[in-house]
KEKE-3310 file (N, C-alpha, C; in steps of 0.2 Angstrom, whole numbers, plus 5000, padded with zeros to 4 digits):
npx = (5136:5121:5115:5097:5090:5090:5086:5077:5076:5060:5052:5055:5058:5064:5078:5088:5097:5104:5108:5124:5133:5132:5126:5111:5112:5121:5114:5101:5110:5117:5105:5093:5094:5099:5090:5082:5067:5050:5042:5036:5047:5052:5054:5068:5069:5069:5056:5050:5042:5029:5029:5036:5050:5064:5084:5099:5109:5125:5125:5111:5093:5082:5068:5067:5059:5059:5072:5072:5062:5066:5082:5076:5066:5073:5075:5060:5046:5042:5046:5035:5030:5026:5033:5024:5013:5013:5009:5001:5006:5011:5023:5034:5046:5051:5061:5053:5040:5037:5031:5031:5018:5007:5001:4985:4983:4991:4983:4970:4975:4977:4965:4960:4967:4965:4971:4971:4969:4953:4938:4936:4950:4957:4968:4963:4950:4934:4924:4917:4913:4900:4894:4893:4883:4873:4872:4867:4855:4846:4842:4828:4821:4827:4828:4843:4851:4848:4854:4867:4869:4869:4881:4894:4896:4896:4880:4882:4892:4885:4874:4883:4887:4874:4872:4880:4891:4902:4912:4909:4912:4906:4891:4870:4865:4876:4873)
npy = (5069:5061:5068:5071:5074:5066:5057:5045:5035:5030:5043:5053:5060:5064:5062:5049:5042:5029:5027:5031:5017:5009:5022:5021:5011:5018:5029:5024:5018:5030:5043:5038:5028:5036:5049:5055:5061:5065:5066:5059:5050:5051:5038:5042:5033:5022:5009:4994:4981:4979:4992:4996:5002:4996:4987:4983:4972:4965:4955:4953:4957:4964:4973:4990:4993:4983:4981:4994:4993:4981:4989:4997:4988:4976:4960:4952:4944:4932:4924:4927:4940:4955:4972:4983:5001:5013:5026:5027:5028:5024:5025:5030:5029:5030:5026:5025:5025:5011:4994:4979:4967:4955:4949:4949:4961:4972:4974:4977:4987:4994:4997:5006:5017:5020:5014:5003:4994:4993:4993:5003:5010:4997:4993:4983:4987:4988:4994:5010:5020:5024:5016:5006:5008:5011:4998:4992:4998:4995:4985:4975:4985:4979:4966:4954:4950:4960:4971:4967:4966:4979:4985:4979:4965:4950:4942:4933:4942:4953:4950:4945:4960:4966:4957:4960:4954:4956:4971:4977:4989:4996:5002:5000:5011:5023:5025)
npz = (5023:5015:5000:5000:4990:4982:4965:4958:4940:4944:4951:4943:4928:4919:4924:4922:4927:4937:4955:4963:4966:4982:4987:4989:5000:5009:5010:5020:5031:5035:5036:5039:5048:5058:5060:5069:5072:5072:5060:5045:5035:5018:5005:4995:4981:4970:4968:4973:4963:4971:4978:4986:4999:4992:4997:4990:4999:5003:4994:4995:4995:5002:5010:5015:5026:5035:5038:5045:5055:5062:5067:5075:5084:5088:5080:5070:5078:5074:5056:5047:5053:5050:5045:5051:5047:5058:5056:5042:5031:5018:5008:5019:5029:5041:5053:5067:5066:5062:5067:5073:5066:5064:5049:5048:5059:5051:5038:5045:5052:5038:5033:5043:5041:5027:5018:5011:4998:4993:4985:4973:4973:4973:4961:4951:4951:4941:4943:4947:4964:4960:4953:4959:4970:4961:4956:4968:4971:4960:4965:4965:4956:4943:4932:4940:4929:4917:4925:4925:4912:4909:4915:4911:4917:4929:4931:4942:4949:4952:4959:4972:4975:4978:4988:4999:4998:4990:4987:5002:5007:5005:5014:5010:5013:5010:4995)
capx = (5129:5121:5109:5089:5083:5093:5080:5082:5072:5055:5052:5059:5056:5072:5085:5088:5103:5104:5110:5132:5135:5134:5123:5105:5113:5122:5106:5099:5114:5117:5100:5087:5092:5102:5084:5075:5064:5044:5041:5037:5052:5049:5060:5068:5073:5064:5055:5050:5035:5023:5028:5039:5057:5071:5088:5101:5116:5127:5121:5102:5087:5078:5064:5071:5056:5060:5077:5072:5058:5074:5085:5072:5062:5074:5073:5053:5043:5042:5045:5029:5027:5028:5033:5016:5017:5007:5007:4997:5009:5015:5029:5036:5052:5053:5059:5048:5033:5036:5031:5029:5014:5003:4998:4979:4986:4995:4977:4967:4978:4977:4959:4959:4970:4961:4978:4971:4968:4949:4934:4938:4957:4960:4970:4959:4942:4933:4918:4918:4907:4894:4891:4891:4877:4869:4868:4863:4849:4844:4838:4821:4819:4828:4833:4849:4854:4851:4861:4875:4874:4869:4887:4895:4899:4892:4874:4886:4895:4881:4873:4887:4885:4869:4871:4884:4896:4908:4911:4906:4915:4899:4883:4867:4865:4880:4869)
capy = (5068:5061:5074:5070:5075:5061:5052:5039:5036:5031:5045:5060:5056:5070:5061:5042:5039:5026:5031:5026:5011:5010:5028:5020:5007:5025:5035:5021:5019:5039:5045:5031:5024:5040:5051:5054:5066:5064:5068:5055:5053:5050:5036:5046:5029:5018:5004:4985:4982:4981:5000:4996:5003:4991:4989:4976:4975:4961:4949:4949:4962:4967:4976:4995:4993:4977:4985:4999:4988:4978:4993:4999:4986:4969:4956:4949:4937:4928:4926:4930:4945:4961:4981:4988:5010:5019:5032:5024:5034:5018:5028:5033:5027:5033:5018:5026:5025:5005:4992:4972:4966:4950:4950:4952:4968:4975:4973:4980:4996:4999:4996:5010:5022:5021:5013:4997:4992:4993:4994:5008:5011:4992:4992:4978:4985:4988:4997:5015:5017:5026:5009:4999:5013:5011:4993:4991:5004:4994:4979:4976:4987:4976:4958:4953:4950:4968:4974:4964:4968:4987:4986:4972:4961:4945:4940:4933:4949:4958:4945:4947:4966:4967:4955:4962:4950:4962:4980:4977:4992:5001:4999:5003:5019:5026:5028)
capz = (5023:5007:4997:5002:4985:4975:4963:4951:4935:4944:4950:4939:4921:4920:4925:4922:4929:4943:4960:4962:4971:4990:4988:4994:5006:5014:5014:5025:5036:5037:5037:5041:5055:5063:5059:5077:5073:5071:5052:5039:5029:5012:5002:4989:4978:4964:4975:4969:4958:4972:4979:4995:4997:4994:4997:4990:5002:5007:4991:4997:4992:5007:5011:5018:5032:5039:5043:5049:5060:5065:5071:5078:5090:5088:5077:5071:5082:5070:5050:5047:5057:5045:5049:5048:5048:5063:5053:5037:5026:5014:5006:5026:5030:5046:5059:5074:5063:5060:5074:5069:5069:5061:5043:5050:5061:5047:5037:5051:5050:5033:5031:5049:5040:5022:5013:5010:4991:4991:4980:4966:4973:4968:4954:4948:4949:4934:4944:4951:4967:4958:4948:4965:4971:4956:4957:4972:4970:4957:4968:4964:4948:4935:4933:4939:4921:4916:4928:4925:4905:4909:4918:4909:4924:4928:4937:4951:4953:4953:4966:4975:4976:4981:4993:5002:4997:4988:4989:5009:5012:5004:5014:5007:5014:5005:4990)
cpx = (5127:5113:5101:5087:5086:5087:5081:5075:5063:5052:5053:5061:5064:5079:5082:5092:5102:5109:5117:5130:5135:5131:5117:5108:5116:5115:5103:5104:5113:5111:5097:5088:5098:5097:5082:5072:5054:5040:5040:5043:5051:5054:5061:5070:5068:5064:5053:5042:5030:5024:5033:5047:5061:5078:5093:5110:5119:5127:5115:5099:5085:5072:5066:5064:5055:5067:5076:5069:5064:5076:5083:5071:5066:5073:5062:5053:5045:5043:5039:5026:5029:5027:5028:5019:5012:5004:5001:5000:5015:5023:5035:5041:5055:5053:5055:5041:5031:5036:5030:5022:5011:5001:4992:4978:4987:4990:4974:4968:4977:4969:4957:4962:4968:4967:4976:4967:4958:4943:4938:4945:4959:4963:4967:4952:4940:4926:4918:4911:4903:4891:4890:4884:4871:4866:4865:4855:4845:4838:4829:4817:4819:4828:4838:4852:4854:4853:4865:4877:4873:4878:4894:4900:4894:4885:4877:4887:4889:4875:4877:4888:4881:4867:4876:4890:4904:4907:4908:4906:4910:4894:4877:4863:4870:4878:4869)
cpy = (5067:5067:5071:5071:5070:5058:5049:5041:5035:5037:5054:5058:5061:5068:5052:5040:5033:5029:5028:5022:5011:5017:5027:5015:5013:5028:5028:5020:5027:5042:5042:5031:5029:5046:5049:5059:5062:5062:5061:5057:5050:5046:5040:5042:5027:5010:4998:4987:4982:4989:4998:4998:4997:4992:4983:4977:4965:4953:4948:4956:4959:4973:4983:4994:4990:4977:4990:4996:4985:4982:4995:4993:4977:4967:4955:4945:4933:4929:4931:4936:4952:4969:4985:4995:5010:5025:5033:5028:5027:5020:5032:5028:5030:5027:5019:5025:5016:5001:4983:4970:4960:4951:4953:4957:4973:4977:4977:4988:4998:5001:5002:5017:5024:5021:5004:4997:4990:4995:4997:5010:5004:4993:4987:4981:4987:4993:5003:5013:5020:5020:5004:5004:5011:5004:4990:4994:5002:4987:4978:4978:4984:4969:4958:4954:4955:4972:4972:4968:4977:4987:4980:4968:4955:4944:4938:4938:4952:4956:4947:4956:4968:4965:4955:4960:4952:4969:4981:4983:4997:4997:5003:5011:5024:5031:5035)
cpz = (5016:5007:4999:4996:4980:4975:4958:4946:4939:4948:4949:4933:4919:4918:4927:4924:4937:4948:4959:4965:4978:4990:4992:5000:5011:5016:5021:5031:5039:5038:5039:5048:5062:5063:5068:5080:5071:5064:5050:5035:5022:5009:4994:4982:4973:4971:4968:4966:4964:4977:4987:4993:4998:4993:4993:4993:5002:5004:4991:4995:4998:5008:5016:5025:5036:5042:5046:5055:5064:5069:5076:5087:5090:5083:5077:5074:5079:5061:5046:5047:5050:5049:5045:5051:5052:5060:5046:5031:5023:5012:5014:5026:5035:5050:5066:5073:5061:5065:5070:5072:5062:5055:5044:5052:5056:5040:5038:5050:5044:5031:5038:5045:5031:5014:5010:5002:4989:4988:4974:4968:4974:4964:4946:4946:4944:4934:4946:4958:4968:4956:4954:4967:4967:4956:4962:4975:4966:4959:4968:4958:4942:4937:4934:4930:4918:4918:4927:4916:4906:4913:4918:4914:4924:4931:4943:4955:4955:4960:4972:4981:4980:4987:5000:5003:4995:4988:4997:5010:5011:5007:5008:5007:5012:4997:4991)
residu = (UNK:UNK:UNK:UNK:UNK:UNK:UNK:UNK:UNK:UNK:UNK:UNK:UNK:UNK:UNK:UNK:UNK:UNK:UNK:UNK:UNK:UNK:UNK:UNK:UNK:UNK:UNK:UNK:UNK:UNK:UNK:UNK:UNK:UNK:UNK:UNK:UNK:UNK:UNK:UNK:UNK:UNK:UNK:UNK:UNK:UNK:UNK:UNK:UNK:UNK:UNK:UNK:UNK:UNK:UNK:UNK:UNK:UNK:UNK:UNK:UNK:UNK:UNK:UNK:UNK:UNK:UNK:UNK:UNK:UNK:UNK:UNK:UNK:UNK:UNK:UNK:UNK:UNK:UNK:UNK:UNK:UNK:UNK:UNK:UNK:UNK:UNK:UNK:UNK:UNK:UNK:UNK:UNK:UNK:UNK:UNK:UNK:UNK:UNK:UNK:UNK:UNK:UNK:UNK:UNK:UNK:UNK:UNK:UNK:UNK:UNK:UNK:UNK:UNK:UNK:UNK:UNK:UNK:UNK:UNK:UNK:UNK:UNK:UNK:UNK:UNK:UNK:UNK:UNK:UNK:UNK:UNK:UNK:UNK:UNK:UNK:UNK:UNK:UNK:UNK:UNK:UNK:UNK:UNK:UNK:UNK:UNK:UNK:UNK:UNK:UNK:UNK:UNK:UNK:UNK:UNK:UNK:UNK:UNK:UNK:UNK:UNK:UNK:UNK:UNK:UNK:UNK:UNK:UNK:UNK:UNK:UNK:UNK:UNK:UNK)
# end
């Protein structure tokens, strides 16, 4: 049975050793896909730059959630189709928690489960959403323009904002 607490360099700042060879392609065989219990199980590995677990077996880099999805429910419908989590728990690697389902689905779910990359948990944004509040609040008091440089952003953005164009996911009664 392989160990459940192995970790590699990302993380456990500790210990930088990579895992042996054929050590995460086992944990997936032996654990993963013989697991059929309820729990989230948590991948214990270093995953790809945008956060998903991978595996490289057989020559190929794969997505560890598109085999479990596989094992799981068959082959995808389609290419397209992606193993969205029921669970909303990104780092889960539970194959019971994984079902295939449409880019827009898969969407839908995260944006239902409060995993989806928006407003101020963007990695991109530049605004907390006291300063969306704030600008929106400010509708009628200033000119665009000194909102935008009060919060150095553009007169678009700031258009934008107000007009519900960005940041939708705040209305104005959030204030």
């Amino acid at each position: 049975m392989i160990d459940r607490r192995i970790t590699t360099s990302a993380q456990s700042p500790e210990r930088r050793n990579k895992p042996a060879n054929g050590t995460v392609i086992r944990y997936v065989e032996e654990v993963l896909l013989t697991y059929e219990g309820d729990e989230c199980l948590t991948w214990p590995f270093s995953t790809n730059h945008q956060g998903y677990p991978q595996v490289r077996h057989a020559g190929r880099t794969r997505r560890v959630s598109r085999i479990l999805c596989e094992a799981e429910h068959g082959a995808a419908p389609t290419a397209k189709h992606e193993a969205a989590h029921s669970c909303g728990n990104e780092g889960c690697v539970t194959r019971r928690h994984l079902r295939w389902a449409t880019r827009a689905e898969n969407e839908a779910d995260k944006r239902q489960h409060g995993t989806a990359p928006v407003g101020a948990s963007n990695g991109r944004a530049k605004l907390s959403e006291s300063d969306i509040c704030a600008i929106i609040g400010a509708i009628g008091d200033e000119p665009r323009r000194l909102t935008a440089e009060r919060f150095n952003i553009s007169v678009t953005h700031v258009a934008y904002i107000q007009n519900g164009k960005s940041w939708r996911h705040l209305s104005i009664g959030d204030q």
